[in-house]
C-alpha positions as CSV (number, residue, x, y, z in Angstrom):
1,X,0.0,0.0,0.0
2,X,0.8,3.5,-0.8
3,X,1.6,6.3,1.9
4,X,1.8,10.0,2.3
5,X,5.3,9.8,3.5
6,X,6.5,7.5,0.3
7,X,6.0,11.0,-1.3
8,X,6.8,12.9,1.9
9,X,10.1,11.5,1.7
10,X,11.0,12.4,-1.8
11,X,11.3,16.3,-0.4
12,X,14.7,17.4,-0.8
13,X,16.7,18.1,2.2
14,X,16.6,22.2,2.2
15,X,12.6,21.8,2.5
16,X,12.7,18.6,4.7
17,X,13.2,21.0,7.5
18,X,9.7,23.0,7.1
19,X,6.6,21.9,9.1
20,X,4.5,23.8,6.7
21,X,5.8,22.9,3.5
22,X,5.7,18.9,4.3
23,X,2.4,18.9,5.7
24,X,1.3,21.1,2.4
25,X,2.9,18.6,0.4
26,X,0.9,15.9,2.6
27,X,-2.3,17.4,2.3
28,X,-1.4,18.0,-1.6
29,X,-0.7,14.2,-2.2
30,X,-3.2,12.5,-0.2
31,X,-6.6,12.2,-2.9
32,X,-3.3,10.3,-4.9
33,X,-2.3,8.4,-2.2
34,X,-6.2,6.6,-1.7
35,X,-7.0,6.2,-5.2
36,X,-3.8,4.8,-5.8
37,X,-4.6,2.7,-2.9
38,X,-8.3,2.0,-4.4
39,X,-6.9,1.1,-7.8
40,X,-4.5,-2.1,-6.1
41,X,-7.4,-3.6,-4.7
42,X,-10.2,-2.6,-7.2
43,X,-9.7,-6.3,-9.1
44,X,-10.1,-7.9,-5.6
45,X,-13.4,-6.0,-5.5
46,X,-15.0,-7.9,-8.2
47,X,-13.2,-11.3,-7.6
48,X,-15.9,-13.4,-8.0
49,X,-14.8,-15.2,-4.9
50,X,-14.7,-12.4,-3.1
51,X,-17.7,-10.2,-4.7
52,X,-20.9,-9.7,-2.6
53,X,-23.7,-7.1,-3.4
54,X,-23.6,-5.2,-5.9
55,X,-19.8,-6.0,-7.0
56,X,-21.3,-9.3,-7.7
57,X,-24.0,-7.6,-9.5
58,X,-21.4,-6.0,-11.6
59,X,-19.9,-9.1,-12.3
60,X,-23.0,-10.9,-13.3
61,X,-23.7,-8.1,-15.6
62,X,-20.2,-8.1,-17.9
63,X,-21.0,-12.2,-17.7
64,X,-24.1,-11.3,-19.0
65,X,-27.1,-13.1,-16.6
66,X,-29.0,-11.3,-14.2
67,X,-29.7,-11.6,-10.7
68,X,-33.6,-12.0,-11.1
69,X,-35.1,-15.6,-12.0
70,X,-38.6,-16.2,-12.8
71,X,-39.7,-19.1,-11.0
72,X,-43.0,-20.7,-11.5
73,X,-45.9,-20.8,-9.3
74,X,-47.2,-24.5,-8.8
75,X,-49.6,-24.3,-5.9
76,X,-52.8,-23.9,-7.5
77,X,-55.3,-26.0,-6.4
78,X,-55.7,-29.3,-7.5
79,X,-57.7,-32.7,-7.0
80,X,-55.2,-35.0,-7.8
81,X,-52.3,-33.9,-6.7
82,X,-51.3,-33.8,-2.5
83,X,-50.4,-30.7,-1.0
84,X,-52.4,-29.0,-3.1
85,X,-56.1,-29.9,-2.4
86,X,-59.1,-28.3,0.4
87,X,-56.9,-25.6,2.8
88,X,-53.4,-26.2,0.6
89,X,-53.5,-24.7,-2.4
90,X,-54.7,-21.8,-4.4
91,X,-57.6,-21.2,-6.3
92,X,-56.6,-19.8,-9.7
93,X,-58.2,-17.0,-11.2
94,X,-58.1,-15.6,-15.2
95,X,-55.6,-13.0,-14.3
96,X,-53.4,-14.6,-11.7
97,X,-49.5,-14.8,-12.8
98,X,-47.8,-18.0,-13.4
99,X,-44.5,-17.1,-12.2
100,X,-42.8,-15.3,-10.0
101,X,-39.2,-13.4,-10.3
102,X,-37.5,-14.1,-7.7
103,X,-33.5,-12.3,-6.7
104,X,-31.1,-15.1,-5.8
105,X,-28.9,-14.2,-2.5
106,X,-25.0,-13.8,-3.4
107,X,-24.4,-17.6,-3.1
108,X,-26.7,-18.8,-5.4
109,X,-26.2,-16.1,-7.7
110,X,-22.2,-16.9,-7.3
111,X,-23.3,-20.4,-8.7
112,X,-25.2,-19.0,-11.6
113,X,-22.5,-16.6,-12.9
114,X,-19.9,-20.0,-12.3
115,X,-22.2,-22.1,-14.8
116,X,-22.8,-18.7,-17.4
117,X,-18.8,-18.5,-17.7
118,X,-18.1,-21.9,-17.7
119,X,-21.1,-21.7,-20.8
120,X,-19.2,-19.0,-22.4
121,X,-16.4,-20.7,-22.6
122,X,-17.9,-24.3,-23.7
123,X,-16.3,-25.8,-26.4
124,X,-19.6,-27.3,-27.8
125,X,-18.9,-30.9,-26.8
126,X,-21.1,-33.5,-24.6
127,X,-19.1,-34.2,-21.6
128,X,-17.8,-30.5,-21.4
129,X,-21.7,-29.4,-21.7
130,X,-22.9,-33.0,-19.3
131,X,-20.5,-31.1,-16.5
132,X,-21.9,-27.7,-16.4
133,X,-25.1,-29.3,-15.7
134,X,-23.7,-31.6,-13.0
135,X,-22.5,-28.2,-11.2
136,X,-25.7,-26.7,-11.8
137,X,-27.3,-29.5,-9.7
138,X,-23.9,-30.5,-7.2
139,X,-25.1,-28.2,-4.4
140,X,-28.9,-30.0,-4.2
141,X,-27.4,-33.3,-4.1
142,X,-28.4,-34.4,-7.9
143,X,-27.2,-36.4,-10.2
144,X,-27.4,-35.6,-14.2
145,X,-27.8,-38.5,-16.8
146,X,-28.0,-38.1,-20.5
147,X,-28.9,-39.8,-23.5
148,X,-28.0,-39.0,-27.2
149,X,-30.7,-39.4,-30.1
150,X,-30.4,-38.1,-33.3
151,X,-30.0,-34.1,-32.8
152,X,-31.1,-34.6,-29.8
153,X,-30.1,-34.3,-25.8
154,X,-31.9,-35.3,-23.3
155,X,-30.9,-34.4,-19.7
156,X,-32.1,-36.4,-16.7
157,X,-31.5,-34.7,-13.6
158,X,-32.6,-37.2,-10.3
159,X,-33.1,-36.2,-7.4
160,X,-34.7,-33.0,-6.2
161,X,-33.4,-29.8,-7.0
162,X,-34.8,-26.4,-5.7
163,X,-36.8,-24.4,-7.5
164,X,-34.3,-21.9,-8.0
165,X,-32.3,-24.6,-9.6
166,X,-35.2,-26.1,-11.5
167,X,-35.8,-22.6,-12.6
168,X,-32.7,-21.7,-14.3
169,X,-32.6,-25.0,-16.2
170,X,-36.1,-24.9,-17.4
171,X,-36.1,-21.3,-17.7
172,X,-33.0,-21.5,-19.9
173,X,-30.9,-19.1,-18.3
174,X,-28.0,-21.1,-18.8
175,X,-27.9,-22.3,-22.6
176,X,-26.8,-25.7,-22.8
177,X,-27.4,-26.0,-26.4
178,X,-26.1,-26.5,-29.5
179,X,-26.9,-24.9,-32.8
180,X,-29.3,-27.3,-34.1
181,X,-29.5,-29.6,-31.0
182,X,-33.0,-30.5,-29.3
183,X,-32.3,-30.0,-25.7
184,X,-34.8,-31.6,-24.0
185,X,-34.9,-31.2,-19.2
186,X,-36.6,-34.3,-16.8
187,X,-37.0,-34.1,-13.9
188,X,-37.3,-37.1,-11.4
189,X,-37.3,-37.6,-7.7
């Protein structure tokens, strides 16, 4: 780190003598001294290890995802299906949304940007691609299996992710795909 007296002490000797000149030479140098200090750890800022807030923010930006996920609402009410029937679930109306956006906390956000680079720099092959997806789904304790058909990919992801997780995959925030490629997302528990 920079300080005032790194400049301080280049004052030649006839001056060093002077109260007044060295502390007008302090004052003089000190906006240098902490934006010179800002500038050495500015990359540490937006580390993505290190970034929280709205460094991270930043960094998800130049990446090029967003911190906001649209997640879809599934608790309507239902006949069929448990935890959705009398005093569970919802009753739909014409109107009501179907989704909800959602803004992931720094971790899971982290995650996202992780998978967005490592999609950016994918060099359009199956295992390379198979491996994103398995550190899409690593934190929720899901394992990824996929089958080849003829331009097609089908991933099977068991186990159950959260919805945040389900709702980048489905919603295609992270594009596993390649030009010309059916991709095609199961889910089972």
């Amino acid at each position: 780190m920079t300080s005032v007296s790194d400049f301080t002490g280049l004052i030649t000797s006839e001056h060093q003598d002077k109260p007044k000149f060295v502390s007008t030479v302090a004052l003089s140098v000190q906006g240098y001294v902490d934006q010179m200090n800002l500038c050495s750890i500015a990359a540490s800022l937006y580390d993505l290890d290190n970034a929280v807030g709205s460094q991270l923010d930043a960094v998800g930006l130049w990446v090029g995802v967003s911190r906001y996920v649209a997640i879809s609402v599934s608790q309507w009410f239902s006949w069929d299906i448990s935890g959705v029937g009398w005093d569970q679930g919802i009753w739909w109306e014409v109107g009501d949304a179907e989704s909800m956006v959602t803004k992931l906390v720094d971790s899971q956000y982290r995650s996202l940007i992780r998978a967005k680079i490592a999609c950016n720099q994918w060099d359009g092959t199956l295992p390379a691609v198979t491996e994103i997806a398995r550190s899409l789904v690593r934190d929720d304790g899901c394992t990824v299996d996929v089958s080849e058909g003829d331009m097609s990919v089908t991933f099977t992801i068991t186990g159950t992710p959260s919805l945040v997780t389900k709702a980048i995959i489905a919603g295609g925030y992270i594009p596993l795909k390649a030009a010309g490629v059916t991709v095609i997302f199961q889910f089972s528990a």
